[in-house]
N, C-alpha and C positions, 0 to 999 in steps of 0.2 A: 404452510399452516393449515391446519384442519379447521375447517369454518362449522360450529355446532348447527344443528338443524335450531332454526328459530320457532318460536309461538307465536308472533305476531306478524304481519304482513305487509311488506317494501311499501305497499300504500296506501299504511296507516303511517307509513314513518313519512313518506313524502306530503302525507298532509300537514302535518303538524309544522313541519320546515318552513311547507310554502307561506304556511299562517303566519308563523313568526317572521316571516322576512315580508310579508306584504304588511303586518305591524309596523315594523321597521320603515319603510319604504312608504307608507303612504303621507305620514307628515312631512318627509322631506317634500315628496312632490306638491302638497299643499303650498308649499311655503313658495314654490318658484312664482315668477311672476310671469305674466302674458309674453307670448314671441321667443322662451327660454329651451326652445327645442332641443337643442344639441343636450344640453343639460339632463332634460326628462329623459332622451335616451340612453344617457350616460350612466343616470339613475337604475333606470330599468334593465341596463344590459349587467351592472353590477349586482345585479340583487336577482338575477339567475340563479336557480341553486347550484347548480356545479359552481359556477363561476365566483359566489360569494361562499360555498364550502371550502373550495382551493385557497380563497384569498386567508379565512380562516383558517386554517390549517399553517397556513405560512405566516399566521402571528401568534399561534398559539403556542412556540415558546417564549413568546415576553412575558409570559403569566405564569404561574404554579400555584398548584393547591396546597394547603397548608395546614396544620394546626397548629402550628408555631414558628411565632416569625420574627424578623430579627429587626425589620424598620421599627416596631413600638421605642427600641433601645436608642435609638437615633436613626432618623426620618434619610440621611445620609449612609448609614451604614448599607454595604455591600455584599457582606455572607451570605453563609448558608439558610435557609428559612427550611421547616422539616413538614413533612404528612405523617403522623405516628401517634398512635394510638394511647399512647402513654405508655407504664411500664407495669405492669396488671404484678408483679412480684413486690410492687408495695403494699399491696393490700388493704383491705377497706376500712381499714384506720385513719387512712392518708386521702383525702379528697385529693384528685389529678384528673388527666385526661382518661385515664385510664378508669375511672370513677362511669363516664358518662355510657347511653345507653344508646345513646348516636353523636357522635360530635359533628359537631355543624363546622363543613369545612369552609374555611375560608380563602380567599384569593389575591396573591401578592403579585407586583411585580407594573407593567404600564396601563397606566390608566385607561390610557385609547382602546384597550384589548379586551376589557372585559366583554363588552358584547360577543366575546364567543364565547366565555364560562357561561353568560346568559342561553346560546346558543346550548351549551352540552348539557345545562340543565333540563331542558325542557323535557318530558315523560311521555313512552308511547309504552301502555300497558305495562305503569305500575312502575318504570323502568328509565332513566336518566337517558342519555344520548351516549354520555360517557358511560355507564355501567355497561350498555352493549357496544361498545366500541374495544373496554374492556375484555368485553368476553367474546369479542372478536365475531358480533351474530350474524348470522347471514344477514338475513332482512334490511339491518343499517347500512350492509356493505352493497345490496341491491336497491338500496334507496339513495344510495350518496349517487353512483353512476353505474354506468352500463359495462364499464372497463372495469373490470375486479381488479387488477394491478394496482390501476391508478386508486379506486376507492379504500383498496388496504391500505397502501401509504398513507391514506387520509383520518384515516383510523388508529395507525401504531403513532402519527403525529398526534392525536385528540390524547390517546392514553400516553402521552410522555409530560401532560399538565400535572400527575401526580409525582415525577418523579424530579427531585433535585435538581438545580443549574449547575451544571462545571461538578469543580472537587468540590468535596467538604471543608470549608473554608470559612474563619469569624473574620475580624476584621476589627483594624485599630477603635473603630467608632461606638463597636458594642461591646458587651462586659466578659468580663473574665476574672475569672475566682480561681487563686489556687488553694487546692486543698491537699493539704497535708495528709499524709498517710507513714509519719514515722520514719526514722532515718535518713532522714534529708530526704525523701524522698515526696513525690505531691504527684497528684492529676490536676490539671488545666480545666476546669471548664466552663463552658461557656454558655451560659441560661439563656432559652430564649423564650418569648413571653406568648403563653400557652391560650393565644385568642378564641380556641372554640371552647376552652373551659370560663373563659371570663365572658364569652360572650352569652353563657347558658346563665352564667348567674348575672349578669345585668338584665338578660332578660328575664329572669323571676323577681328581681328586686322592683324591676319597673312595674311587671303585675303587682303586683304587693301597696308600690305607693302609687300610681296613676291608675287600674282599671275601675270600670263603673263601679263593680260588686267593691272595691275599697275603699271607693271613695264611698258609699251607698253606708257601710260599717261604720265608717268613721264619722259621719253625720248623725248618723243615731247612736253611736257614743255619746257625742256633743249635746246631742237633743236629750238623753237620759233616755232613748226608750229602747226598744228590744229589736235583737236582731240576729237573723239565725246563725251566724258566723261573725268571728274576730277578723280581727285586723293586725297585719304587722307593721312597727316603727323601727328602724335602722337609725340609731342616733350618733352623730359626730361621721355622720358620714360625708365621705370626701370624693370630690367627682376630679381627676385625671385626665387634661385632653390631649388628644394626637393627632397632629395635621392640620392645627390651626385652621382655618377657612377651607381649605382641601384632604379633609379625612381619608377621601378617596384614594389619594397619593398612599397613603401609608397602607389601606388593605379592604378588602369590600365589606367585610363583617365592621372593620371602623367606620366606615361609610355610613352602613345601617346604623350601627350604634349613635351615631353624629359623632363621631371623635370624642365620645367619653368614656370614662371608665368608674368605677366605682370603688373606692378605697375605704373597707370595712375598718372602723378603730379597734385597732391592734392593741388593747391595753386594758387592764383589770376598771371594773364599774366603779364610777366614785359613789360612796354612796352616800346621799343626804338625807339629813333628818334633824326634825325639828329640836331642840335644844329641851330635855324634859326639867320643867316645872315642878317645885315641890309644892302639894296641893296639898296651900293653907290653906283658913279661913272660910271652912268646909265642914259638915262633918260625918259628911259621904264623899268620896269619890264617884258614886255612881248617879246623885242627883247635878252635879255641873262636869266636873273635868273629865268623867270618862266620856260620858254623853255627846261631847261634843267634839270628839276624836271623829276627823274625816269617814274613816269606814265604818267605823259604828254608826254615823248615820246613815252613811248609805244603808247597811244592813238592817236599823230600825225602819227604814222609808219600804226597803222591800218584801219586810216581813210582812208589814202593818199590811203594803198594798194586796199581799199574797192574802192575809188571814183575811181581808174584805170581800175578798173575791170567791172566797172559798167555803164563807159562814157556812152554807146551808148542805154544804156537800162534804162525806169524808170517807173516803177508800185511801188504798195505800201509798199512793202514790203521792196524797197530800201530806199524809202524816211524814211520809220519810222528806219530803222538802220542808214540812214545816220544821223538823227537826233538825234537819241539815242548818234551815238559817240560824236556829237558835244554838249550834255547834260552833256556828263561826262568830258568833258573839260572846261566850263561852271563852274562845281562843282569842278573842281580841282583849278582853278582859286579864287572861294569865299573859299575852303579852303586854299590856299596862303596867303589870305589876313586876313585869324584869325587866321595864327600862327604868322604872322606880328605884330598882333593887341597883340598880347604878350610880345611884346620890351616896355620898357622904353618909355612913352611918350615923343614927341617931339625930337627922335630920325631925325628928314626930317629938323633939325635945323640945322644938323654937314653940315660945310661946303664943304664937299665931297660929299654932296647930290644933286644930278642935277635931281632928277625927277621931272615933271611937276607938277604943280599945283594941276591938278584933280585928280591923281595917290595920291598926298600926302595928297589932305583930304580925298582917300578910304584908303589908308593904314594906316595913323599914325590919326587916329579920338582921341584921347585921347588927341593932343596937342592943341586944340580947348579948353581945359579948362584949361590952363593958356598963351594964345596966343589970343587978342582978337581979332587981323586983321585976324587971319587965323579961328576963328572961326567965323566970319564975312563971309571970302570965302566960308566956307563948308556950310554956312545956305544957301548962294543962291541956292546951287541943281544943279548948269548946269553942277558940274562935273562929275556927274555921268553919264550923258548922252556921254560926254566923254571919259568916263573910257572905256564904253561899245563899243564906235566905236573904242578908240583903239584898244580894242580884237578883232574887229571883224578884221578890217584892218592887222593886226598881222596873226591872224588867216587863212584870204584871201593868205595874202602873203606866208606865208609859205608852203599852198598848192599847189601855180598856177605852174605849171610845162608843160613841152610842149603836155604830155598828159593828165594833166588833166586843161587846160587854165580855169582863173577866171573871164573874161569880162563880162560885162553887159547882153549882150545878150545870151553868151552861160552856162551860170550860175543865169539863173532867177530864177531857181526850189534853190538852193543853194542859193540866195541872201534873197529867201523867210521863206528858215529855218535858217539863223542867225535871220534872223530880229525876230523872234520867239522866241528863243534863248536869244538875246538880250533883248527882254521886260520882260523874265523873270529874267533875270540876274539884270534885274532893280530894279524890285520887291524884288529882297534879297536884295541886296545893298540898298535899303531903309528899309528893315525891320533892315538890321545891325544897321543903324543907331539908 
């Protein structure tokens, strides 16, 4: 084997070694107690680096590296567990392993053992223990020992951690799907549960609900005040454990994870809402029952708050927010009036009904076809032009406040985006029709 010339230097690698094993090694020797001499030497002759290299090397096939593994299926199961990239010909339609930009391998197989994956982790310029063992560098192979023979063995043993146990082989304990392909004919296969792509997304979902910066969002949600960034919620979510009390057993990414997993709800959003009210005894909608629809308040609290803040200043920046919120109020208005349009036709009949005329042929349009006086009214159109000045008027009204006054004069930038406003809210209300 051709050994490539290396970049980095046998002692830079034997530093890092000796660090990580005198890590290792110094708590055990804490722990002995007075007069345990045989012991401390025991200690110390073990944790020689040749001599704790070799001892690693001769357990490092109890372990393999993995992106999918076959204990999640049962903690007893025996098979094959894979190292594989995923299958890049499904295409990014399809989230897979094949999806990710690094997958984070994980490591199956005896518990006892991992201390050497932690071992071939460790980085000397930039570089794993295993990626140069891998690539076969000098440097690691003049840092393991002085005997190049014996150090290669030590070597092509470190790089057999990526490759499979035995044959390819499942086993009674994990799953298997046959799939049909026509003519009595099927493939066999056998899933196995793909941990560095579930372990990329538990780990973004846990940022999402546990870091500072979300929980920081979601507090000033709670408080109503402002905050430069959203927050995300996963609802119906279902957490999945492996390994009971010994995560470990099952794989070291379950270990990290604590044996959980995360089970997004697979299933269409129910969606709730409030039961709509035919709004008697009224003869606006806009002075009680629209008013006091959840996001139209919100939206009057942040307009009001915006227009107080802003009296004395106007470039463009305010003018298009200010417009924006009175867009979404606009839109909350013509959606009022299609969950309206959901009642029982000729509901504006029941004698507890006092809303005006123009209000009752936007809101109840369906009694027009068996009403012919009122579908007589609605043909002529003026009451839409109606409808519109009452919102606007409504609207006015419930802003004007001693600091932020609505008169003619000191509200013509403000008189000029209703009227805006309003000719579009025209153009829906005629498209409804």
């Amino acid at each position: 084997m051709v050994v490539p010339e290396s970049s980095i230097s046998p002692e830079s690698v034997r530093q890092v070694i000796t660090q990580f094993l005198q890590e290792r090694l110094q708590p055990k020797l804490d722990k002995l107690k007075e007069g345990e001499d045989d012991k401390r030497e025991k200690l110390l002759e073990a944790h020689q680096p040749e001599r704790w290299i070799y001892n690693a090397a001769s357990r490092v096939g109890q372990i393999q590296q993995v992106t999918h593994a076959i204990k999640f299926t049962h903690p007893d199961a025996r098979g094959t567990s894979l190292n594989a990239p995923g299958n890049p010909q499904a295409g990014d339609l399809l989230v897979g392993t094949h999806t990710l930009d690094e997958a984070a391998p994980d490591i199956v197989g005896n518990a006892a053992a991992l201390d050497v994956y932690k071992f071939l982790k460790l980085e000397v310029g930039g570089k794993s223990l295993l990626d140069l063992a891998l690539e076969g560098d000098s440097a690691l192979q003049a840092a393991f020992s002085d005997n190049a023979e014996q150090a290669k063995s030590w070597m092509e043993a470190f790089t057999g951690l990526i490759e499979p146990k035995g044959e390819l082989a499942s086993h009674r304990l994990a799953k298997q799907l046959y799939w049909p392909l026509g003519k009595g004919e099927y493939h066999l296969l056998a899933p196995l549960f793909p941990t560095s792509l579930v372990h990329r997304v538990v780990s973004g979902i846990r940022v999402d609900r546990f870091s500072e910066e979300a929980k920081a969002a979601r507090k000033a949600y709670w408080d109503r005040e402002p905050h430069p960034h959203g927050f995300c919620e996963y609802p119906d979510l279902a957490i999945q454990n492996f390994g009971g009390t010994k995560p470990q057993n099952i794989s070291q990414l379950n270990s990290e994870r604590y044996g959980e997993n995360y089970l997004l709800a697979a299933l269409p959003p129910t969606w709730y809402s409030t039961p709509v009210r035919t709004p008697l005894n009224t003869e606006s909608v806009f002075d009680h029952v629209f008013e006091r629809r959840k996001r139209v308040r919100i939206l009057l609290r942040t307009l009001g708050d915006f227009l107080k803040g802003v009296q004395d200043i106007n470039n463009i920046r305010i003018r298009e927010t200010r417009a924006d919120l009175v867009g979404h109020l606009r839109d909350e208005a013509l959606l009022f009036a299609a969950e309206l349009h959901e009642l029982k036709p000729g509901w504006t009949v029941d004698e507890k009904c006092r809303l005006n005329a123009a209000e009752q042929c936007w809101l109840d349009p369906g009694r027009a076809a068996q009403d012919e006086a009122f579908a007589t009214l609605c043909a002529r159109g003026d009451w839409k032009e109606e409808v519109c000045r009452r919102f606007a008027n409504w609207l006015n009204a419930t802003l004007t406040s001693t600091r932020t006054p609505m008169g003619k004069d000191e509200a013509h930038e403000w008189q000029s985006v209703m009227e805006k406003e309003m000719k579009l809210m025209r153009m829906e209300v005629d498209f409804d029709e």
